[in-house]
C-alpha positions in Angstrom: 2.6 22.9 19.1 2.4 22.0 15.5 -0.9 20.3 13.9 -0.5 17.6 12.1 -3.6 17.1 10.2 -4.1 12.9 10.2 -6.0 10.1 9.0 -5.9 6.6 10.3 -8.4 4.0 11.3 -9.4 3.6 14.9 -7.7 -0.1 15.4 -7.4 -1.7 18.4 -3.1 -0.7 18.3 -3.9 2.7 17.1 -6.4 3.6 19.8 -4.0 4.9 22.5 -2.4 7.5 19.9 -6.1 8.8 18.8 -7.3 9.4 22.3 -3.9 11.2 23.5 -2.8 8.8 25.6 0.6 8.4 23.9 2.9 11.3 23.4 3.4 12.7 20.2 5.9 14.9 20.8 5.5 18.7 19.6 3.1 17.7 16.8 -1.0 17.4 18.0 -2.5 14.6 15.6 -5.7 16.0 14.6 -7.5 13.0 13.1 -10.0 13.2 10.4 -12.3 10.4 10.4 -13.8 9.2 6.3 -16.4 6.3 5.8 -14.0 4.0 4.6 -9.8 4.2 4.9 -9.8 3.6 1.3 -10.9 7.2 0.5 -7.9 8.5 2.6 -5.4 6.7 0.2 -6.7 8.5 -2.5 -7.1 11.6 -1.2 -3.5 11.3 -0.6 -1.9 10.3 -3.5 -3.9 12.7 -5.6 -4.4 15.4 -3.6 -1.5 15.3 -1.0 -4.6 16.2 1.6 -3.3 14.9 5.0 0.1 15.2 6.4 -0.1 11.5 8.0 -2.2 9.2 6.3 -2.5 5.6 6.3 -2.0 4.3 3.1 -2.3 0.6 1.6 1.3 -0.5 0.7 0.9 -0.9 -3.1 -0.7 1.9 -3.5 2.1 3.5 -1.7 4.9 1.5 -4.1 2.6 3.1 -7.1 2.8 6.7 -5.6 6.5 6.3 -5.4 7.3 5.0 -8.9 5.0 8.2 -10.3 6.7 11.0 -7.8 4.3 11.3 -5.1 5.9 13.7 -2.3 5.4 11.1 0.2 7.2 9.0 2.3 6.4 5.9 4.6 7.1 5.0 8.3 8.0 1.2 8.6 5.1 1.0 11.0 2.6 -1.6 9.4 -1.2 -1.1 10.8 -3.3 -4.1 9.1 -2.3 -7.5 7.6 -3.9 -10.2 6.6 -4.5 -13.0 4.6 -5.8 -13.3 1.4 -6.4 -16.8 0.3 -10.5 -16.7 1.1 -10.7 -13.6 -1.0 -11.3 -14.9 -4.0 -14.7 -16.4 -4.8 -15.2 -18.9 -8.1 -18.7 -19.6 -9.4 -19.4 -23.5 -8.8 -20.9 -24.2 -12.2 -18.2 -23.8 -13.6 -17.1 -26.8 -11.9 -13.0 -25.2 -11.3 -11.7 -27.7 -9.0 -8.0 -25.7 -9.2 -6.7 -22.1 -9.8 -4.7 -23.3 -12.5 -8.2 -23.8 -13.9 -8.6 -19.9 -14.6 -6.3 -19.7 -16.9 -7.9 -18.8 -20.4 -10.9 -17.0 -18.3 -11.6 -14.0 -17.0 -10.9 -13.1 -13.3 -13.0 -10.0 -11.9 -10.7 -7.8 -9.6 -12.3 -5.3 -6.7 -11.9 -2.1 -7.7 -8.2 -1.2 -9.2 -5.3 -3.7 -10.3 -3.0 -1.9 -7.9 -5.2 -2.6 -4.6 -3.0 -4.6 -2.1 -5.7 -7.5 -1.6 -5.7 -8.3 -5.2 -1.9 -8.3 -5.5 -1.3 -10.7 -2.1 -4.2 -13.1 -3.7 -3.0 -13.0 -7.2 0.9 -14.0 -5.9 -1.0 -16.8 -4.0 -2.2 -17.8 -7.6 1.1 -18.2 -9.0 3.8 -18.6 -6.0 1.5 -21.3 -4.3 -0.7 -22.7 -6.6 1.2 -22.4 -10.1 -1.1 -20.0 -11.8 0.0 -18.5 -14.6 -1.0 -14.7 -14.5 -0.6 -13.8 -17.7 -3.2 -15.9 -19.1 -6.0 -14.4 -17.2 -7.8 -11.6 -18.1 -8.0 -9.3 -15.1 -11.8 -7.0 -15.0 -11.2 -4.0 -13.1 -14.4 -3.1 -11.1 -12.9 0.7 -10.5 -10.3 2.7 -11.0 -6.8 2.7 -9.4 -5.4 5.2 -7.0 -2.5 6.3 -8.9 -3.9 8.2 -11.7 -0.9 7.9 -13.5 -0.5 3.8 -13.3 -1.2 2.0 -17.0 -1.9 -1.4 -16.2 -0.8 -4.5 -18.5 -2.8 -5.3 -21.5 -4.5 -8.2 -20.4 -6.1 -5.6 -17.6 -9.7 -4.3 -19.0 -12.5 -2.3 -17.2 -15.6 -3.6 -16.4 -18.0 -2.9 -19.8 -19.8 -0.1 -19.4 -23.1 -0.1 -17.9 -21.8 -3.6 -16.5 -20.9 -4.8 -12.6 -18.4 -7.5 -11.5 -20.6 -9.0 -9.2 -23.0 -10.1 -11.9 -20.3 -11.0 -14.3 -19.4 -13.4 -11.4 -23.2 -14.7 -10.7 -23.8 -15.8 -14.8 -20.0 -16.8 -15.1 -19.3 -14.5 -17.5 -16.5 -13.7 -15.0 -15.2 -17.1 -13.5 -13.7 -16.0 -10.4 -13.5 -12.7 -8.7 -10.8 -11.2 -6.3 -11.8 -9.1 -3.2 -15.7 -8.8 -4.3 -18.1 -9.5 -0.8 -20.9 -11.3 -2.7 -24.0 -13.3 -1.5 -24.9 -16.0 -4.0 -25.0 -19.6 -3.5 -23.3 -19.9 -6.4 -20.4 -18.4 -5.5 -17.7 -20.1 -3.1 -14.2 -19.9 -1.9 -11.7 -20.8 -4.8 -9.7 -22.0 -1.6 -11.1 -24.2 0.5 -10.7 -23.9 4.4 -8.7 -20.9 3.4 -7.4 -19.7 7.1 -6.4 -22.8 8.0 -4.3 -23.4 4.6 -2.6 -19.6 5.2 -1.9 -20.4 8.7 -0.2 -23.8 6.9 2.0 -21.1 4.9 2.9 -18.9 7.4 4.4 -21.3 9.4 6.1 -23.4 6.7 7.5 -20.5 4.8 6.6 -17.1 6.7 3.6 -16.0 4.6 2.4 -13.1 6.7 1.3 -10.2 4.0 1.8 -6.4 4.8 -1.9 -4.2 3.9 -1.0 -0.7 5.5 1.2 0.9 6.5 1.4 4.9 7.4 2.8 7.4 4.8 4.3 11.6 6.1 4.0 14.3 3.6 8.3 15.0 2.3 8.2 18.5 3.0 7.1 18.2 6.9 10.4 15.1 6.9 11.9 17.6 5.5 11.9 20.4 7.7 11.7 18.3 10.8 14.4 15.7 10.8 12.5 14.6 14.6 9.1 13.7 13.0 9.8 10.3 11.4 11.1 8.8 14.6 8.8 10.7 17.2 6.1 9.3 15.1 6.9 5.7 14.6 7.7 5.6 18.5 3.6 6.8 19.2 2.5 4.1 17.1 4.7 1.8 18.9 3.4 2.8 22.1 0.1 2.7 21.1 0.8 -0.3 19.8 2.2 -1.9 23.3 -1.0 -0.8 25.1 -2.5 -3.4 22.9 -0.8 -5.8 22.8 -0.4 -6.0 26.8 -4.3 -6.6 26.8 -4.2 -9.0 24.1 -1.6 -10.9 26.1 -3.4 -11.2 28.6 -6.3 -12.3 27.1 -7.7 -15.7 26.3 -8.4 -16.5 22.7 -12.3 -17.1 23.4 -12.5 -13.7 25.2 -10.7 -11.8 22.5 -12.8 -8.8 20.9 -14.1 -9.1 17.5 -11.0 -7.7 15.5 -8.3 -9.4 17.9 -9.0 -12.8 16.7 -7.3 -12.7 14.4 -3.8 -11.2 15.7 -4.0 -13.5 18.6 -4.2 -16.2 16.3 -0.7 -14.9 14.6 0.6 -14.2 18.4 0.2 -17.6 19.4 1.4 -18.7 16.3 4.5 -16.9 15.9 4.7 -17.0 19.6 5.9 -13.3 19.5 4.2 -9.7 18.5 1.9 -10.3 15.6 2.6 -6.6 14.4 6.1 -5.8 14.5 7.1 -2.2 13.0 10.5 -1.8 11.3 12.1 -2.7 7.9 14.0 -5.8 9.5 11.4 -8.0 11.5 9.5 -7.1 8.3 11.9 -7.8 5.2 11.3 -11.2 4.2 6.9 -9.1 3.5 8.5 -5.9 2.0 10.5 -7.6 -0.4 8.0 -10.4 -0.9 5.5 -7.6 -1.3 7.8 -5.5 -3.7 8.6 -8.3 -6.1 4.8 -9.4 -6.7 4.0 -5.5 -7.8 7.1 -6.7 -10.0 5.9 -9.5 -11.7 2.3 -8.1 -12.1 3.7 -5.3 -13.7 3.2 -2.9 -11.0 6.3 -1.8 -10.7 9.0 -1.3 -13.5 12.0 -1.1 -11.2 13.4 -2.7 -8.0 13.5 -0.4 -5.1 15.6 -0.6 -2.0 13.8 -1.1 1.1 15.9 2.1 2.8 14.8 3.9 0.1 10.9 3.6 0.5 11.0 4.4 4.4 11.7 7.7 6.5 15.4 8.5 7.4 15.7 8.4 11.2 13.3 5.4 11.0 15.9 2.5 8.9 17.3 1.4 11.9 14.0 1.5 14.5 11.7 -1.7 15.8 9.4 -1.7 17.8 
């Protein structure tokens, strides 16, 4: 039996396939655990490390547009939404996003990290927000070593943080940052409620992760694409029987938040596959576009695994 050497979060869907209780075919998932997930997707793109790794979806677009040896299952581990992730400073007395245009906007860690992308298209797609004239401050570094962001994308100063930025309003607003100030709030207000508005009025259900396979392995083993994507679906089915059968006030922390989707959508609140999920991956594909991400469309067979284009589970 073949090792596959692995690295994925322990989720409420993914915990059958980490304990062995779905079958994996001739390949033994040995999981490596990191501190946070983030650290796999870099490990990844820059060092190829793991031979299945979970892998936030723009950095994955990125690794593809700069020749990463890597390929992703349509199998889509976290989502979420991203209106309540961006914080303004209240002096500043914004009232609308529109109203950062002209300022500076701080930005978690790289310009390619999926939250900021999904929040920045809620700038422009939903609230009319001109990207171009904000100046996005990077807190870190990107992924993709290889990316060169647009010019009105600087690093923080250095000797300089974000966070502070934010709290004297140097910085006006700040995507992704987990600050406590009382002078910081939600740009957004009520901001679940109002993406919960959006997915129902016009399908807004953003993609975070998905799960990437090293080319060579695809390569040699035209089996490991589809045996793969059907563990995570029967891991996935585990949980979503539970969850099911659960009531919304006795959900586990974590489930909230998928149940709420369920009863929403009335259906599986994580399908895998390219077509329960092409209205996000093209959604998510044309933002990386327009924020100058990505310098070429890309076919949605073309990102994911032969002997996976066709699955759903």
């Amino acid at each position: 039996m073949a090792t596959l050497k692995t690295c994925i979060q322990t989720l409420g869907h993914t915990e059958a396939l980490k304990t062995g209780k779905v079958d994996s075919g001739p390949w033994r998932l040995e999981f490596e655990e990191v501190p946070a997930i983030i650290q796999a997707f870099r490990r990844m793109v820059r060092g190829t490390e793991f031979d299945v790794s979970e892998m936030a979806i723009t950095t994955y677009l990125c690794a593809r547009a700069h020749g990463k040896l890597l390929t992703a299952l349509p199998v889509f581990i976290v989502r979420a939404f991203h209106h309540g992730g961006i914080l303004v400073n209240r002096n500043l007395d914004i009232e609308h996003p529109r109203q950062l245009e002209g300022r500076k906007v701080g930005v978690n860690r790289g310009y390619t990290v999926t939250a900021g992308v999904w929040a920045r298209a809620v700038l422009q797609h939903q609230y009319g927000v001109d990207l171009s004239k904000i100046t996005w401050v990077l807190s870190g570094d990107e992924h993709v070593a290889e990316y060169k962001a647009p010019s009105n994308v600087v690093p923080v100063e250095a000797g300089q943080k974000v966070e502070d930025l934010l709290i004297s309003g140097e910085v006006a607003a700040a995507v992704g940052l987990k600050v406590e100030n009382p002078n910081l709030v939600p740009l957004i207000p009520d901001a679940q409620n109002v993406a919960f508005s959006a997915m129902r009025e016009s399908g807004y259900y953003p993609i975070n992760h998905t799960v990437v396979v090293r080319n060579e392995l695809l390569e040699q083993n035209p089996d490991l694409a589809p045996t793969l994507f059907k563990a995570f679906v029967d891991s996935k089915r585990q949980w979503l029987e539970r969850l099911q059968q659960t009531q919304a006030h006795e959900r586990q922390r974590g489930d909230e938040f998928y149940g709420r989707v369920m009863d929403t959508l009335g259906g599986d609140p994580l399908p895998y596959g390219i077509e329960p999920n092409r209205q996000a991956l093209q959604s998510v594909i044309g933002f990386a576009s327009e924020q100058g991400i990505l310098t070429q469309q890309y076919a949605l067979e073309d990102l994911f695994a032969a002997g996976t284009l066709d699955l759903v589970g």
